[in-house]
KENURO-580517 format. One record per atom (N, C-alpha, C): residue in three letters; x, y, z; residue number from 0; atom name. Coordinates in steps of 0.2 Angstrom, whole numbers, plus 5000, padded with zeros to 4 digits. Each point is the difference from the previous one (the first is absolute). Layout:
% KENURO-580517
PT  aa   xx   yy   zz   i at
PT ALA    X    Y    Z NUM CA
...
END
This chain:
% KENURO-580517
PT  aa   xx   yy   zz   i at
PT UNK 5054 5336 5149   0  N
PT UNK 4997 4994 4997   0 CA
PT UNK 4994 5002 4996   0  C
PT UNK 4996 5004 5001   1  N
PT UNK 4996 5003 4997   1 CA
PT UNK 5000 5003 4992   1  C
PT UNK 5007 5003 5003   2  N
PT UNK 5000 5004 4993   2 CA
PT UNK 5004 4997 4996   2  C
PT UNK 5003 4993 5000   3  N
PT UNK 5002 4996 4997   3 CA
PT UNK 4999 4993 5000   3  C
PT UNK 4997 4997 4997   4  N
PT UNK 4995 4994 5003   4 CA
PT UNK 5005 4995 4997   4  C
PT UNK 5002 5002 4993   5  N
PT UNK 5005 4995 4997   5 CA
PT UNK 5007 4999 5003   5  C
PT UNK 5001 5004 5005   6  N
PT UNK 5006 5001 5001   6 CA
PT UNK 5000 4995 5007   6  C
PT UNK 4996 4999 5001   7  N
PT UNK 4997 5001 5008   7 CA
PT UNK 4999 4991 4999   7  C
PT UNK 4997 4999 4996   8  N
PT UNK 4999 4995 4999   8 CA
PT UNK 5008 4994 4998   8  C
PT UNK 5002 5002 4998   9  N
PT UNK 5008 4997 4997   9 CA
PT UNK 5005 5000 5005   9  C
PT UNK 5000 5006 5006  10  N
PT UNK 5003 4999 5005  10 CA
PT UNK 4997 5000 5007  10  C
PT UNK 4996 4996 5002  11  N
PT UNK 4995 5000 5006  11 CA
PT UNK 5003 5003 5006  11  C
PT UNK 5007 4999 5002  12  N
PT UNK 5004 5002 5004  12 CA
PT UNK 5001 5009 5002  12  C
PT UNK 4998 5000 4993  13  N
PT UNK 5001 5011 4999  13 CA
PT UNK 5007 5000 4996  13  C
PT UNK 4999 5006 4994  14  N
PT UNK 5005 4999 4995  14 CA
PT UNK 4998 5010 5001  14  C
PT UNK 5008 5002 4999  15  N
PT UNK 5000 5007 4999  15 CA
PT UNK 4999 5001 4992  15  C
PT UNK 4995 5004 4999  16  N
PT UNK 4998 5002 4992  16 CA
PT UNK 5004 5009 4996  16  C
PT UNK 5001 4999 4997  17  N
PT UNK 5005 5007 4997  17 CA
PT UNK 4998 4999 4991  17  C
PT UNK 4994 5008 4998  18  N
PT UNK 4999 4998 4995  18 CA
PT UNK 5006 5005 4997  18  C
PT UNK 5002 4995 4994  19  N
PT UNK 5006 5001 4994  19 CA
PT UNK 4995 5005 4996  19  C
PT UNK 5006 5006 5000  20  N
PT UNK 5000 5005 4997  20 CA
PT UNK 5004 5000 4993  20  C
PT UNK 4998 5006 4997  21  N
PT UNK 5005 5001 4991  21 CA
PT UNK 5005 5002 5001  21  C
PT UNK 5007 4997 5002  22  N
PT UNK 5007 5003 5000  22 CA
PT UNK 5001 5002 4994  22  C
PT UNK 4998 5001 4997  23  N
PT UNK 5001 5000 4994  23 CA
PT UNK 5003 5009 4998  23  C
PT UNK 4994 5003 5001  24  N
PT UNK 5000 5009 5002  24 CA
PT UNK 5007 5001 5002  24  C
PT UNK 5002 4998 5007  25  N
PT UNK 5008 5001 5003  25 CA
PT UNK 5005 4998 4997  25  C
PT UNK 5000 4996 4998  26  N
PT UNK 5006 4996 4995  26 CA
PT UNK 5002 5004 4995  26  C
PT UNK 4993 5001 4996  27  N
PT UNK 5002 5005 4995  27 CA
PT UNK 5002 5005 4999  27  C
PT UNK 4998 5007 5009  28  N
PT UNK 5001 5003 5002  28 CA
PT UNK 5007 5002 5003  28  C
PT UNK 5001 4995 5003  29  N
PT UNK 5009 4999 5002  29 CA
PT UNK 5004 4999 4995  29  C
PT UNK 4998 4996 4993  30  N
PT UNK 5004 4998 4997  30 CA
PT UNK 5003 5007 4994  30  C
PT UNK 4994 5004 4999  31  N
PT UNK 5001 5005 4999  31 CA
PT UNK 5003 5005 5005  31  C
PT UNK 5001 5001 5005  32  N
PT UNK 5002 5003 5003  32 CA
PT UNK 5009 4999 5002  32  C
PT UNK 4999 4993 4998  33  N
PT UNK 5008 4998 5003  33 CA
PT UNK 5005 5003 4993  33  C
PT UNK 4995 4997 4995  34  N
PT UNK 5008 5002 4993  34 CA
PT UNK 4999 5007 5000  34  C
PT UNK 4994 5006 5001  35  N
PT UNK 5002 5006 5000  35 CA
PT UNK 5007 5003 5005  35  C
PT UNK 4998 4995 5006  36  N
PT UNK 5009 5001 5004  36 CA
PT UNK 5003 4996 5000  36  C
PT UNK 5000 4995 4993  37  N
PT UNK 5007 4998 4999  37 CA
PT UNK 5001 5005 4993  37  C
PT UNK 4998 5003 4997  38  N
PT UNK 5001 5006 4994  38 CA
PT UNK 5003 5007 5003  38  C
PT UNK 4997 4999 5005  39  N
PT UNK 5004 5007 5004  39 CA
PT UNK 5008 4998 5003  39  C
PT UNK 5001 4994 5002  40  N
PT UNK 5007 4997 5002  40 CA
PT UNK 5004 4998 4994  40  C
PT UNK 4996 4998 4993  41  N
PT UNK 5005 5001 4994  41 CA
PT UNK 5003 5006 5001  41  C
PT UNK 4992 5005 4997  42  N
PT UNK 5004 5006 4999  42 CA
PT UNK 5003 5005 5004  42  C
PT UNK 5001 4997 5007  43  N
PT UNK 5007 5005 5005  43 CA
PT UNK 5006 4996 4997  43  C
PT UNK 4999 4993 4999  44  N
PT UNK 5007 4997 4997  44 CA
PT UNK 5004 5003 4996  44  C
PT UNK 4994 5000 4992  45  N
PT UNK 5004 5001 4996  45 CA
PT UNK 5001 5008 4998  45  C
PT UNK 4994 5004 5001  46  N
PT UNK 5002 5007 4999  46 CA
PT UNK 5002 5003 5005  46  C
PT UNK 5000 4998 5006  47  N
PT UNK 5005 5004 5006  47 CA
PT UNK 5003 4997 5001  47  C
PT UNK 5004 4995 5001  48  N
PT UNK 5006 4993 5000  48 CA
PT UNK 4998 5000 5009  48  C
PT UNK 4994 5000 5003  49  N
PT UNK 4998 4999 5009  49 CA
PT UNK 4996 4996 4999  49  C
PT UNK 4998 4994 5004  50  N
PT UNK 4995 4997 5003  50 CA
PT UNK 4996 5005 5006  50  C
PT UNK 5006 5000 5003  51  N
PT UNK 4996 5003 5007  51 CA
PT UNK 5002 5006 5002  51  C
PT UNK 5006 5001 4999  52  N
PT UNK 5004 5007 5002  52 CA
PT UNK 4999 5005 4992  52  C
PT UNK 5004 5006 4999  53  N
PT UNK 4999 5003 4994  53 CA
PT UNK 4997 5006 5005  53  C
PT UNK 5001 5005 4994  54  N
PT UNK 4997 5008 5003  54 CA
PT UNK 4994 4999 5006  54  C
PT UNK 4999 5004 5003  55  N
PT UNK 4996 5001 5004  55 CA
PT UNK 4994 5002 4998  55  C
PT UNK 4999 5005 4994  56  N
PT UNK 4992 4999 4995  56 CA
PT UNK 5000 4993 4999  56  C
PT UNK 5002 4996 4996  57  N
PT UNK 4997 4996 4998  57 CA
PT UNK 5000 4993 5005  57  C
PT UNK 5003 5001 5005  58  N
PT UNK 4998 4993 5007  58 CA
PT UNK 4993 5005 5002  58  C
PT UNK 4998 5006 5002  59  N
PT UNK 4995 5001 5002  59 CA
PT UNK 4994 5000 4996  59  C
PT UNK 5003 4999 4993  60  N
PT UNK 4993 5001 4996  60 CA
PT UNK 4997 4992 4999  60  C
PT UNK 5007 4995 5002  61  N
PT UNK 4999 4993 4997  61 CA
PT UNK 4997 4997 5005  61  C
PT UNK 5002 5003 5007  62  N
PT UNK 4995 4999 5006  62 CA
PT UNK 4993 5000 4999  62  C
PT UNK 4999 5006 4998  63  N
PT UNK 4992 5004 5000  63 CA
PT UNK 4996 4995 4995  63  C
PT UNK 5003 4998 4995  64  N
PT UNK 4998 4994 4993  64 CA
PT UNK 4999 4993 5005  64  C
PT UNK 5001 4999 5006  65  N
PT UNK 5000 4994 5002  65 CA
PT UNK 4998 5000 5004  65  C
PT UNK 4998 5004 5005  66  N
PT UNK 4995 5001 5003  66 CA
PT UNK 4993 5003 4999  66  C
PT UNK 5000 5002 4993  67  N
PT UNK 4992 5002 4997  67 CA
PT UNK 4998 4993 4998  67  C
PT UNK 5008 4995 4997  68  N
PT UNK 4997 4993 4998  68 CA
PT UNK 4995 4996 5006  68  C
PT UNK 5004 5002 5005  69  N
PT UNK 4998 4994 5006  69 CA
PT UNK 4993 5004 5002  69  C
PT UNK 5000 5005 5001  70  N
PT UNK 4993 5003 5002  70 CA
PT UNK 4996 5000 4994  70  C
PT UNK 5001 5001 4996  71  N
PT UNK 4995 4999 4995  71 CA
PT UNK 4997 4991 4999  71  C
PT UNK 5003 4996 5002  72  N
PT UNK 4999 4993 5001  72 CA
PT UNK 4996 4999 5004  72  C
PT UNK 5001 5003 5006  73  N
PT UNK 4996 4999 5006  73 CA
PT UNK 4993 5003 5002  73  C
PT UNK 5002 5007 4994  74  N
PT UNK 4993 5002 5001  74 CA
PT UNK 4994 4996 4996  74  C
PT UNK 5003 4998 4992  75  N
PT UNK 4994 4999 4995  75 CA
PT UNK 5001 4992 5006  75  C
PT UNK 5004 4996 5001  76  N
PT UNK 4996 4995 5005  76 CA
PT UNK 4996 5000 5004  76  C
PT UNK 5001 5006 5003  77  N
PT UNK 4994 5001 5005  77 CA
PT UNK 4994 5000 4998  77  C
PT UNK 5001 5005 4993  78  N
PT UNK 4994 5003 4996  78 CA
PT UNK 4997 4993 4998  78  C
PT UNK 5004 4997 4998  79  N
PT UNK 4996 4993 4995  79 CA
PT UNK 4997 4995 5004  79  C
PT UNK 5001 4998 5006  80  N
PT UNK 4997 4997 5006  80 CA
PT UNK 4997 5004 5005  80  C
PT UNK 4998 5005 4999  81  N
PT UNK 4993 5002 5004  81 CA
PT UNK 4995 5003 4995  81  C
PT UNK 5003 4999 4992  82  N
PT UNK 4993 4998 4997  82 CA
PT UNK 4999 5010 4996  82  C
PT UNK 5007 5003 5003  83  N
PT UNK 4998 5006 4997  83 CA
PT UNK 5002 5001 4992  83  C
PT UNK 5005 4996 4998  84  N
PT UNK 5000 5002 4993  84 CA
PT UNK 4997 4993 4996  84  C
END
């Protein structure tokens, strides 16, 4: 109640308070992150004729591309909400 006196005042009863963040950073992080692996599933389409199957180099290498996308997402998140970048 203290640390929100206008909050506090408007719900007398107690109101859970959740301050809104910039979604903004992640949207536009995943947003890039999503068409780079939807460019990597064109291009198994069209130049190796696979979505999912296909040589054995190129599923382990389209693996490795999509799992550096998702770890690379989760890390600069992490980075960007604990303030280190």
């Amino acid at each position: 109640r203290a640390r929100y006196p206008e909050v506090s005042a408007r719900y007398p009863g107690g109101a859970y308070v959740l301050i809104g963040g910039d979604l903004g950073f992640s949207v536009s992080l995943f947003f890039t992150c999503s068409i780079i692996g939807i460019g990597v599933l064109l291009f198994r389409r069209y130049v190796l004729g696979a979505e999912l199957g296909g040589p054995n180099r190129s599923k382990y290498a389209s693996s490795a591309v999509f799992f550096a996308l998702w770890l690379a997402y989760i890390v600069t998140v992490i980075c960007r909400f604990a303030t280190i970048i």
